[in-house]
VOTI-743025 format. One record per residue (C-alpha): x negated, y negated, z. Coordinates in steps of 0.05 Angstrom, whole numbers, padded with zeros to 5 digits, always signed. Layout:
REM residues N
XYZ
...
END
This chain:
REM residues 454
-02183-02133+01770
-02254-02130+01793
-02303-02139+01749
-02376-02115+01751
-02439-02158+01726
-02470-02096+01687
-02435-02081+01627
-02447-02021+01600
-02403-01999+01531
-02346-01963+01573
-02337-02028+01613
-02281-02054+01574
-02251-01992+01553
-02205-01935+01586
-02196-01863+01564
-02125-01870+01529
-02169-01923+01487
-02227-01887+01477
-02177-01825+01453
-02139-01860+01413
-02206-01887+01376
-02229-01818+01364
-02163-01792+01336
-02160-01850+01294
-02227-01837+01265
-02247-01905+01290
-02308-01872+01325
-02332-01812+01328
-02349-01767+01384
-02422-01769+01368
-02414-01846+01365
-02382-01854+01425
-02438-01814+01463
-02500-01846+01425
-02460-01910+01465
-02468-01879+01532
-02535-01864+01520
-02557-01924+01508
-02521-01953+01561
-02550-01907+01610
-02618-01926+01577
-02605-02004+01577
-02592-02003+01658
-02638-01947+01676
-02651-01996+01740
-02591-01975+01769
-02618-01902+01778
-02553-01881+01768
-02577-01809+01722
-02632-01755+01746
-02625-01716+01687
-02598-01728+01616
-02617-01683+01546
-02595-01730+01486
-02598-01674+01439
-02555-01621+01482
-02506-01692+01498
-02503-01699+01424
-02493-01632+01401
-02425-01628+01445
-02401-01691+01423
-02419-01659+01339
-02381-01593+01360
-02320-01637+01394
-02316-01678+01320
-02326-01610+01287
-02261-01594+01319
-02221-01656+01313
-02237-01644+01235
-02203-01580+01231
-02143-01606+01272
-02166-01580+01331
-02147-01619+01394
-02165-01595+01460
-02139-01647+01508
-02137-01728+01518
-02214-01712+01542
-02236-01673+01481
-02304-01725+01454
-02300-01761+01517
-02369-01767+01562
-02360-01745+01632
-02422-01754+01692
-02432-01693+01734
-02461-01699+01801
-02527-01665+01813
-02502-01619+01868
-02453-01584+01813
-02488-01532+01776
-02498-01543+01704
-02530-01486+01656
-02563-01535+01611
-02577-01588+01658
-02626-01590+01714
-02596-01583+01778
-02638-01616+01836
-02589-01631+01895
-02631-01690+01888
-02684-01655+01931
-02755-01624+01916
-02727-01557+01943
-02698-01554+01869
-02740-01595+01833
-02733-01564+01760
-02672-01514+01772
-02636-01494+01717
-02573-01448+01737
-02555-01397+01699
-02479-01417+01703
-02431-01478+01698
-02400-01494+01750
-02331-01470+01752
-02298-01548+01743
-02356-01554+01688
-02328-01505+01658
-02262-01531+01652
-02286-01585+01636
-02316-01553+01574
-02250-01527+01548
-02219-01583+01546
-02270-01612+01493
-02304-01663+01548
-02377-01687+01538
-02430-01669+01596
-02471-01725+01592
-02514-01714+01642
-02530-01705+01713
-02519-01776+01767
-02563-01778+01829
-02535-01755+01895
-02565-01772+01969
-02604-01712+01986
-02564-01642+01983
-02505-01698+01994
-02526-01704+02057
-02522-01782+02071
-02476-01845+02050
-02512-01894+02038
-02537-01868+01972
-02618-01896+01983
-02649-01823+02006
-02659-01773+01946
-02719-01746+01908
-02700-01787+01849
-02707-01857+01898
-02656-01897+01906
-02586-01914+01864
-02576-01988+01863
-02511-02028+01862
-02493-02056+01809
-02462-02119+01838
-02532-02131+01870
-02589-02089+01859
-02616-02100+01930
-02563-02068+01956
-02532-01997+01974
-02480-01967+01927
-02465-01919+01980
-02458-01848+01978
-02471-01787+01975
-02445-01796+01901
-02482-01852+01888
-02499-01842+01816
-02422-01818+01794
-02396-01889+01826
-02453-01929+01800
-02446-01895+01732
-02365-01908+01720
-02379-01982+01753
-02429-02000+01702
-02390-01978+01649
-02442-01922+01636
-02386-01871+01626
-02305-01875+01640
-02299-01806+01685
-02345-01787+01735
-02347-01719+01782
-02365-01726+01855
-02360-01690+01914
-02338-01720+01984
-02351-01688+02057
-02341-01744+02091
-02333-01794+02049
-02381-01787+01987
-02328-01807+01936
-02300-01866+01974
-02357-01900+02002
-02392-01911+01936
-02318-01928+01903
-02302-01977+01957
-02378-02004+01948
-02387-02012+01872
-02315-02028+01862
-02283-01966+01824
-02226-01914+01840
-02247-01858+01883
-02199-01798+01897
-02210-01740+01944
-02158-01691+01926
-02116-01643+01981
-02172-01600+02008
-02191-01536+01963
-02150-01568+01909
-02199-01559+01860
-02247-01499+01855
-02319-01507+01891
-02355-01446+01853
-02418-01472+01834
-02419-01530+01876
-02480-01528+01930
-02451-01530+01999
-02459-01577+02059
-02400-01560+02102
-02349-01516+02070
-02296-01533+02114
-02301-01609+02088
-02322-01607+02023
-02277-01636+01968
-02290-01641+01897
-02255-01707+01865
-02265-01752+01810
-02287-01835+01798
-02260-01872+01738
-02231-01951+01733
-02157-01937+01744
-02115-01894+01784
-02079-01862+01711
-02149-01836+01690
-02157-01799+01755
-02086-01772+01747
-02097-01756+01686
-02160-01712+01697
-02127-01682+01753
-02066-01663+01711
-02115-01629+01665
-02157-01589+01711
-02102-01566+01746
-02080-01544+01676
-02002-01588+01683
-01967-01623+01637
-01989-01697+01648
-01932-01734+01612
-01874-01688+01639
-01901-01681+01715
-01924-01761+01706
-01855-01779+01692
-01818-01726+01741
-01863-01759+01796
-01852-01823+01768
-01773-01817+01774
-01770-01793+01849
-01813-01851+01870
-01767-01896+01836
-01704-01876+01870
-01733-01905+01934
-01784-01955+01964
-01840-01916+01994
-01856-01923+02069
-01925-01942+02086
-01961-01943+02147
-02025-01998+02162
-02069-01957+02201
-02107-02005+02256
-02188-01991+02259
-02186-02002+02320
-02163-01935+02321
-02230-01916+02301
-02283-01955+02320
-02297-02012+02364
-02343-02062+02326
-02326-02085+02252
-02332-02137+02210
-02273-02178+02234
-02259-02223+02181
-02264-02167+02125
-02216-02130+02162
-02167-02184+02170
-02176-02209+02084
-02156-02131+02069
-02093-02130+02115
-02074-02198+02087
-02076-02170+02015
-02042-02106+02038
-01986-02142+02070
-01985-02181+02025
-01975-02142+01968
-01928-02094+02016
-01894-02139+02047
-01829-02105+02064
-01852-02033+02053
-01904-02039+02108
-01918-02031+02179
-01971-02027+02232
-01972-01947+02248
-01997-01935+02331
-01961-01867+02357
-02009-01808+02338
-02063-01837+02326
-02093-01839+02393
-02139-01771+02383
-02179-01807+02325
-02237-01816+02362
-02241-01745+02381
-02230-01722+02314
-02296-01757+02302
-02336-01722+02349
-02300-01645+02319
-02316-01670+02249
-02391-01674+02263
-02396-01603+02310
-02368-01581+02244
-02413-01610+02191
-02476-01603+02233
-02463-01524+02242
-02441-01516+02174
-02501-01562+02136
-02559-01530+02186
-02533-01457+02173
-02537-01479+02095
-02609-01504+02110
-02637-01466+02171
-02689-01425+02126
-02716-01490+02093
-02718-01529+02165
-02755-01469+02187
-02800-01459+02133
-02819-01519+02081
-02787-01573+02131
-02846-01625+02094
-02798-01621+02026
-02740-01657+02059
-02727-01736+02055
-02749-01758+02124
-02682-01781+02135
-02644-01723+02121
-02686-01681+02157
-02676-01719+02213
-02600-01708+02213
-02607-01624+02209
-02654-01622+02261
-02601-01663+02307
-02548-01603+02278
-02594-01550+02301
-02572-01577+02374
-02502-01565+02361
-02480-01508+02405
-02442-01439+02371
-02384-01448+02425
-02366-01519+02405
-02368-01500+02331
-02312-01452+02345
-02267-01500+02388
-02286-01549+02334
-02250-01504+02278
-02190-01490+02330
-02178-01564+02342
-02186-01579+02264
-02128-01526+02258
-02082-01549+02316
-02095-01637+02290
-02076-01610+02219
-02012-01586+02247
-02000-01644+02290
-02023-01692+02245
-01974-01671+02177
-01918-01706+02223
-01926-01768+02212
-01909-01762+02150
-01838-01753+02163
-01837-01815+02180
-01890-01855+02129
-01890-01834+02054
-01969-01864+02058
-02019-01892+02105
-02059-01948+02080
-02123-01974+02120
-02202-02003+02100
-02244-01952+02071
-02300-01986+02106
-02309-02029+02170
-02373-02062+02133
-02397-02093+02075
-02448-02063+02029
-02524-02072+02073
-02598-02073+02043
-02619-02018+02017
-02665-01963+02068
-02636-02005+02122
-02613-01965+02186
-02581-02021+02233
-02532-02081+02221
-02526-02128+02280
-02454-02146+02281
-02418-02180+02336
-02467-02185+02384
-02500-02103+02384
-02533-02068+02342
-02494-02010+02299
-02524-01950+02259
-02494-01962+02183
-02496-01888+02166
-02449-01878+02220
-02402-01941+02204
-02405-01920+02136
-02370-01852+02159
-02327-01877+02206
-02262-01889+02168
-02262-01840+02114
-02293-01773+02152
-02223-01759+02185
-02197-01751+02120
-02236-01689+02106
-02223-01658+02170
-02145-01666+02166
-02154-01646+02093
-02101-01701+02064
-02106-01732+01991
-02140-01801+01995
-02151-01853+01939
-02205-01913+01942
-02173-01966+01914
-02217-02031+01894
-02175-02097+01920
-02213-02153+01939
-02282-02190+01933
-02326-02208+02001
-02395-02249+01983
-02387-02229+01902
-02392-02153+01935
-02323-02110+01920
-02289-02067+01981
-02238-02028+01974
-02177-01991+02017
-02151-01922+02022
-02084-01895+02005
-02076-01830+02044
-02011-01778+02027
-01994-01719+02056
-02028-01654+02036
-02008-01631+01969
-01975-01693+01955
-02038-01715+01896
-02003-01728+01847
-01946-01766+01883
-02004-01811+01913
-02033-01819+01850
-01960-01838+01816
-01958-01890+01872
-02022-01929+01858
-02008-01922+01781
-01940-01957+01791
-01967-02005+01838
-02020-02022+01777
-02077-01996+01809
END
């Protein structure tokens, strides 16, 4: 188990805990969220929150004790603090984007997984920083500065949900929401050390959720251990957890799975060598006879890459054409930078862009006839300085925001369910694979790494 230096109250504690402490009246839900806030105040360094209201934190957490009083019980979440990214609308919580477009928005409307959220008696406690309009993954370029990494403050945390990651590492909170494009969940997971899941695509509902490209965006969840994240997705989905926990739980006993070690080389051409080696140790390690090296259909990876940005750029500069146009001096440098490179994109290779994402999907669900899950690095890199643009690594220079991207962005064009899972240390800095299932197979995926003890 990896273990962060900052130790907020939640550090040491999971949500079947923390749920059993509240129905055993060994703490209160009003308690329990005076402890996040003052976690979240203790390491304010991290920049992990934008935006938090004590008094509206603390009046959910008095109505969710209200309830538990009159025998009232919700769901396993009901007191519980849960992190919101800032690019999910929140009626009583400013909603930037972390960008000076928004600067003091206040929606009129929850977002729709806020919402559901709600019901089930969870505690908003606030609002974590995002990269600009979640637009970047490296976590360092937003209105509200920079999120740090907890493992070394000097460093990235990754992102674009920078502030959910850093938030569940540091113990500020046990559940955090995030959003992934291209990898926004699973960079900062893999770079702070937590579980990061990006569901099947349109899994979960996206009302209320500010746009970069809607034919990549995921919504997903952080948390410590893969049974929190099923458990959360159990509930939003509105399942049984036990009964679908243990139906899942019994088909994946009646067999081994088959996975699949998916080469980066398949990728990219320069990586950090001996990282990538340590990882497929402790995969094959740990897999030993379950595992093997996957090469047929895999060869059109590297065009995938080029489709998945025609995609993105169209989609994020017709999101942002009338600001470009107009009030281009509010952007972060940086992410200004990147839509004015989209404007370039041409409308013809957009469309060809969406017919090849279409005709790979098709292609793609194949292989898993043959491999129950893949299993590869989430990241060809370790975690660089913070605002820093190029690494030199094996003799060239490479850009980090596009290493960053360039395992995990496949995985939102194809669509499939993929899970960050922390496994080893590198220089006292955590990294992390990714499980990947077939589409629609979450909660099978999610079985898998809980019986596995992730």
């Amino acid at each position: 188990m990896l273990t962060c230096p900052v130790k907020g109250y939640f550090s040491e504690l999971d949500v079947e805990q923390i749920a059993k402490m509240l129905r055993s009246k060994e703490i209160t839900a009003k308690a329990l969220t005076q402890q996040s806030l003052n976690s979240i105040n203790q390491h304010k360094a991290l920049n992990a929150f934008c935006y938090i209201d004590d008094e509206y934190a603390i009046q959910q957490a008095e109505y969710a004790d209200e309830l538990f009083n009159q025998g009232i019980d919700l769901s396993p979440l009901q007191g519980i603090p849960i992190a919101i990214k800032d690019n999910i609308e929140t009626a009583q919580l400013i909603t930037a984007m972390g960008s000076n477009f928004f600067k003091g928005y206040l929606p009129e409307v929850d977002a729709e997984c806020v919402q559901k959220l709600k019901a089930l008696g969870a505690v908003i406690i606030g609002k974590t920083n995002t990269h600009e309009f979640a637009y970047g993954p490296t976590g360092d370029i937003s209105a509200h500065g920079a999120t740090k990494n907890p493992w070394n403050l000097a460093k990235i945390s990754g992102g674009s949900s920078c502030g959910s990651a850093v938030a569940v590492a540091a113990g500020l909170v046990p559940i955090a929401i995030g959003t992934d494009t291209g990898g926004s969940i699973r960079i900062p997971a893999s770079l702070t050390g937590v579980m990061g899941f990006k569901p099947t695509y349109q899994q979960f509902p996206m009302k209320g959720v500010f746009p970069l490209s809607k034919s990549l965006d995921h919504l997903g969840i952080l948390a410590k251990s893969a049974q929190e994240i099923d458990l959360v997705v159990s509930l939003l989905k509105q399942e049984d957890h036990q009964q679908s926990h243990q139906v899942v739980s019994n088909a994946l006993a009646t067999r081994s799975p088959k996975l699949g070690w998916v080469s980066v080389d398949n990728f990219i051409e320069n990586y950090d060598y001996p990282l990538y080696q340590k990882l497929k140790q402790h995969v094959f390690s740990l897999w030993n006879n379950q595992i093997d090296e996957v090469s047929s259909a895999l060869t059109t990876f590297k065009d995938i890459h080029r489709y998945f940005y025609v995609i993105q750029n169209s989609e994020a500069y017709a999101v942002h054409h009338h600001r470009v146009e107009h009030s281009p001096e509010l952007f972060q440098k940086d992410v200004l930078e990147r839509l004015l490179q989209a404007q370039e994109t041409k409308g013809w290779e957009y469309v060809n862009a969406l017919d090849f994402q279409k005709k790979y999907q098709e292609d793609f669900a194949n292989i898993f006839d043959q491999y129950d899950y893949l299993i590869m690095p989430t990241l060809p890199i370790q975690a660089t300085d913070l605002y820093q643009k190029d690494l030199y690594l094996n003799g060239a220079f490479i850009n980090i925001k596009s290493a960053l991207l360039s395992l995990t962005n496949i995985w939102n064009f194809l669509g499939n369910p993929v899970l960050n899972v922390p496994l080893c240390h590198e220089n006292k800095m955590p990294i992390g694979i990714q499980i990947i299932g077939a589409k629609k197979s979450d909660r099978h995926l999610l079985a898998f790494a809980v019986n596995n003890g992730f």
